[in-house]
C-alpha positions as CSV (number, residue, x, y, z in Angstrom):
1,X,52.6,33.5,33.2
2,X,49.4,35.4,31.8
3,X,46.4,34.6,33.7
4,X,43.3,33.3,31.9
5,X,39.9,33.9,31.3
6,X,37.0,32.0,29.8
7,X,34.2,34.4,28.8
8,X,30.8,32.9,27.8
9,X,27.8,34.4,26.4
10,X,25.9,34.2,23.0
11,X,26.3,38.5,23.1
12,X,29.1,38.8,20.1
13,X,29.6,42.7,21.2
14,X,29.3,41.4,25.1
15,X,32.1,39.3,24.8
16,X,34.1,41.4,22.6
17,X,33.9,44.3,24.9
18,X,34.8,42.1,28.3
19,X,37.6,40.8,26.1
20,X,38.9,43.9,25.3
21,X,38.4,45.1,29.6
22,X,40.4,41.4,30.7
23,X,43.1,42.0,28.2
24,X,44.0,45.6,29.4
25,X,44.0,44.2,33.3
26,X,46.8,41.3,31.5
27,X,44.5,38.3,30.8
28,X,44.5,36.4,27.8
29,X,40.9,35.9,27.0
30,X,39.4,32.8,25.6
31,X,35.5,33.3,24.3
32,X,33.1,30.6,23.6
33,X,29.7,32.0,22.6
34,X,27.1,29.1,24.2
35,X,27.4,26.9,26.8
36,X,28.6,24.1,25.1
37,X,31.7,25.8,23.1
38,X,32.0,27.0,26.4
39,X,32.1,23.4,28.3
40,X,34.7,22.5,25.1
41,X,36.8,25.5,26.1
42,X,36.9,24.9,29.7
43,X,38.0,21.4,28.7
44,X,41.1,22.5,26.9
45,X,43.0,23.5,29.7
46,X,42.9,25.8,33.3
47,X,41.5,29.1,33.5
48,X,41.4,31.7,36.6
49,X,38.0,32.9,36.3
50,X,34.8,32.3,34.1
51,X,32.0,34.8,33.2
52,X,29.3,33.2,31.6
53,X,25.8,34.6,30.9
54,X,22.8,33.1,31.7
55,X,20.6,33.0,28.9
56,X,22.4,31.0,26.1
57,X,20.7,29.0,23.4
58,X,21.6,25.1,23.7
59,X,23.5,24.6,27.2
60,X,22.2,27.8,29.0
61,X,24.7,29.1,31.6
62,X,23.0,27.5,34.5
63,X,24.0,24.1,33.2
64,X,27.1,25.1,32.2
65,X,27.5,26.0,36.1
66,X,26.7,22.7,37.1
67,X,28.9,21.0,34.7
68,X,31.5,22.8,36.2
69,X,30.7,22.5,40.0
70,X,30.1,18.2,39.2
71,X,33.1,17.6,36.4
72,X,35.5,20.4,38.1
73,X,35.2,19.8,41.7
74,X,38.3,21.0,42.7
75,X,38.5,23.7,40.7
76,X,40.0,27.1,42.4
77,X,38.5,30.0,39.9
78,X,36.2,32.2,40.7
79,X,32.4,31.6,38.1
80,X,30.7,35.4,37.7
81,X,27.1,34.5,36.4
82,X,26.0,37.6,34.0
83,X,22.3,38.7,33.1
84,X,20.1,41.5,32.2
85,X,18.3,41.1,35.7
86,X,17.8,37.7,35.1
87,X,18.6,37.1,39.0
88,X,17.0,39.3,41.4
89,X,17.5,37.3,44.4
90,X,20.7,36.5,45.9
91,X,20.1,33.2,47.2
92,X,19.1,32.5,43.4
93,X,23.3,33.2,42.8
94,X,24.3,30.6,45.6
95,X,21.4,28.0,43.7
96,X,22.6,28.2,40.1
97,X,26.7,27.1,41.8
98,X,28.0,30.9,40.6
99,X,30.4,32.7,42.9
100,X,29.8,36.0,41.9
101,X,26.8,37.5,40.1
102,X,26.6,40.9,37.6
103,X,23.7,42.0,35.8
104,X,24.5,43.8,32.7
105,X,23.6,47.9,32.2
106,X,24.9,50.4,29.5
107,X,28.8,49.5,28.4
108,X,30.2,53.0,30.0
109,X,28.2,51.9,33.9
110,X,29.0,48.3,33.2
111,X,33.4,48.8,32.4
112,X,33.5,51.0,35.6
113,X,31.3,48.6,38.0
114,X,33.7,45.6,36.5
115,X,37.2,47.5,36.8
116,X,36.2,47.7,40.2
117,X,34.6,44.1,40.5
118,X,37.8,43.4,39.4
119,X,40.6,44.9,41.8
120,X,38.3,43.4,44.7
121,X,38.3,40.1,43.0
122,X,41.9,39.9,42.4
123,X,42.7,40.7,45.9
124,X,40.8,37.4,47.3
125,X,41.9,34.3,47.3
126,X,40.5,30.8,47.6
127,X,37.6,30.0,48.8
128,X,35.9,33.1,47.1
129,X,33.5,34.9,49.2
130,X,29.7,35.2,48.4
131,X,28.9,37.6,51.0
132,X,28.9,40.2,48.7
133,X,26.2,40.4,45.3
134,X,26.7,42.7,42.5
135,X,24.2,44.4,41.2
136,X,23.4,46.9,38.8
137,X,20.7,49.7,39.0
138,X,20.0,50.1,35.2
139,X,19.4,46.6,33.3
140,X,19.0,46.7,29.6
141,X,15.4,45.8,29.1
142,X,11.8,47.2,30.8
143,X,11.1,45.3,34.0
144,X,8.2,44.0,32.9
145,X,9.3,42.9,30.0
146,X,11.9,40.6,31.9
147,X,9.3,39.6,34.0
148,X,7.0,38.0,31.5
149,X,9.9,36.3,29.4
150,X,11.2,34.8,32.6
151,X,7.6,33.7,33.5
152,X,6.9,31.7,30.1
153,X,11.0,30.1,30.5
154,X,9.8,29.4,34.0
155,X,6.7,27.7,32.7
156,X,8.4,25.9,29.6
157,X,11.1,24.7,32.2
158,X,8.9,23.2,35.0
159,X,6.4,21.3,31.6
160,X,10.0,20.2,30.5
161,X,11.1,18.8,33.8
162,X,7.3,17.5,35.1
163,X,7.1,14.9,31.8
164,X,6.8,11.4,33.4
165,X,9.8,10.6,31.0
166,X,13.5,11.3,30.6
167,X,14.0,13.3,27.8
168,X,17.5,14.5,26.1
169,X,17.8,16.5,23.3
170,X,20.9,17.4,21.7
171,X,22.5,19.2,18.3
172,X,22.7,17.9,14.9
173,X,26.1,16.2,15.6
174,X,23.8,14.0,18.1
175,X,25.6,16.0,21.3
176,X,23.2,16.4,24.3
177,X,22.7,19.9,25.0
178,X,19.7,19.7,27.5
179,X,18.4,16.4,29.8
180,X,15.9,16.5,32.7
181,X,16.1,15.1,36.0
182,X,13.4,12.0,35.3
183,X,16.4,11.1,32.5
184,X,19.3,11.6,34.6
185,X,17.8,9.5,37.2
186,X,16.7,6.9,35.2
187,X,20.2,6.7,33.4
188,X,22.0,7.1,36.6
189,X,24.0,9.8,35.0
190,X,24.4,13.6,36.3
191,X,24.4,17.0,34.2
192,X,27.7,16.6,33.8
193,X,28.3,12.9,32.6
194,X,26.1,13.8,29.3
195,X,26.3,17.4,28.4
196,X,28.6,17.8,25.3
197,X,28.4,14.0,24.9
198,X,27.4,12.0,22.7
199,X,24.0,10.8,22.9
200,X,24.8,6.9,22.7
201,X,26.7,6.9,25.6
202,X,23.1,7.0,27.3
203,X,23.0,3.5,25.9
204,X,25.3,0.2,26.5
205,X,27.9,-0.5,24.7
206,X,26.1,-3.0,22.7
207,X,23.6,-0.8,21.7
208,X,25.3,1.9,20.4
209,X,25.2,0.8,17.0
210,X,21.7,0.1,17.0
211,X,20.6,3.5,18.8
212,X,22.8,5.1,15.6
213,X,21.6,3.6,12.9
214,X,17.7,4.6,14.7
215,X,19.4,8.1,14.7
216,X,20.4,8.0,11.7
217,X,16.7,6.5,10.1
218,X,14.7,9.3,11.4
219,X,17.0,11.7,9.6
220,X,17.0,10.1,6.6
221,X,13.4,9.1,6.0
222,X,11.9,12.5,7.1
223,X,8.1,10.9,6.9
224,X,8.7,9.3,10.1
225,X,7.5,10.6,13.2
226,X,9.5,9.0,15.5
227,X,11.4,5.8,15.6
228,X,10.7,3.5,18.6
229,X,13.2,1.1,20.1
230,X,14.2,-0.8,23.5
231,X,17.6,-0.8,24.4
232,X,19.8,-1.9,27.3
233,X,21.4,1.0,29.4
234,X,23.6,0.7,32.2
235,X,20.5,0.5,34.8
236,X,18.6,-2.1,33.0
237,X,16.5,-1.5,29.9
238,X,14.4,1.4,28.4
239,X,11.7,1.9,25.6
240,X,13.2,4.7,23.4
241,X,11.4,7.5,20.8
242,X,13.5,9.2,18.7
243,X,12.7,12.4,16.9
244,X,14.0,15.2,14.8
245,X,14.2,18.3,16.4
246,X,12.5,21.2,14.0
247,X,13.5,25.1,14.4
248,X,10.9,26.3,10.9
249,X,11.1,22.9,9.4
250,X,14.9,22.4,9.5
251,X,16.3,20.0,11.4
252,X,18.4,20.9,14.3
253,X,19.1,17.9,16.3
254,X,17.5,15.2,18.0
255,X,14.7,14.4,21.2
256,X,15.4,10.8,22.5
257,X,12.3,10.4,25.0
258,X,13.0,7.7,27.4
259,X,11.0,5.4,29.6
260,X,12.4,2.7,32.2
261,X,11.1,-0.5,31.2
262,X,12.0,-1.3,34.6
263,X,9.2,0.2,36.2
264,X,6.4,-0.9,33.4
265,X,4.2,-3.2,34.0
């Protein structure tokens, strides 16, 4: 039997040309192009090892990580994290759950360095080693140029996780793509209980036709800020806002903003 790999990144002609590398060596290749098709595909059945890239819109391939490590405990594939220099530090590799880590360089360096990454890889077995990081010499993009997009996603990520409140925010099918930790706590939930779910499993049962319909008002009457509602979850009750989420004025999903009326007073 073929063995399989998952290969997820947002890069069309990434994944197309690691497709093309795994099915030469005898894989069949599945490809999701974000983290959550990627979370659906790893769903569907086994595979024997996983690249995903790190920088993804919607589920980025850090959280896609953790859903794995939490949902697939007992997993036995290898997870290669990929990024244009996006992880400089090899303790950042052991961090982020990833096996193995390969920054990305010109196609003709980067299908030698894997061949090779490759016949080492297949010759291991379970548990993988981490003693060894792989790194290229030549990433894609200026230094400095990586440095100050990973300084503002660095800032936008600590303002996103220091809000006093749990806050989801998922696609327009109402899937939850992103949470912070305020929210998982307060919902008792981890990363991997509500990404690629729905967003009224937050809620109890009883509530999930009410937290609907209050999705479904602030996409219908788009004068509305924000809808505001209480609602029982399964660690006591919370005082919801609901909003649209805008990319240029069209609406791409929701924000549910979430705040324990358990510790109000």
């Amino acid at each position: 039997m073929k063995k399989k790999a998952l290969v997820v990144d947002n890069d069309f002609f990434f994944v197309e040309f690691l497709a093309e590398l795994l099915t030469k060596r005898g894989y069949d290749v599945i490809k999701g192009y974000d983290g959550q098709e990627g979370i659906t595909r790893i769903n569907e059945g086994d595979v024997n090892v996983l690249f995903v890239d790190m920088l993804m819109p919607k589920i980025d391939g850090r959280q896609m990580i953790q859903y794995c490590r939490q949902q697939l405990p007992n997993a036995r594939f290898p997870i290669i994290a990929l990024s244009s220099t996006l992880i400089e530090k090899p303790e950042d590799v052991q961090q982020i759950g990833a096996d193995y880590y390969i920054a990305k360089c010109p196609v003709k360096a980067m299908n030698e360095h894997i061949e090779r990454f490759m016949d080492k890889l297949e010759k291991q077995s379970f548990p993988f080693s981490r003693d060894e990081e792989i790194q290229m010499p030549v990433p894609l993009y200026p230094r400095q140029s990586t440095a100050e997009l990973m300084e503002a996603m660095d800032f936008q990520a600590a303002v996103f996780e220091s809000i006093g409140a749990g806050i989801f925010v998922t696609d327009k099918r109402g899937v939850i793509i992103k949470a912070n930790e305020y929210g998982l706590d307060m919902t008792q939930k981890t990363i991997g209980d509500v990404l690629n779910c729905h967003v009224t499993t937050l809620v109890h049962l009883s509530e999930k036709s009410r937290f609907a319909e209050a999705l479904k008002k602030i996409a219908t009457h788009r004068e509305l800020n924000r809808v505001v509602l209480d609602v029982a979850i399964d660690a006591g009750k919370a005082h919801c806002m609901i909003s649209l989420l805008k990319v240029n004025q069209e609406a791409m999903g929701w924000i549910v903003v979430m705040e324990s009326m358990n510790l109000r007073r």
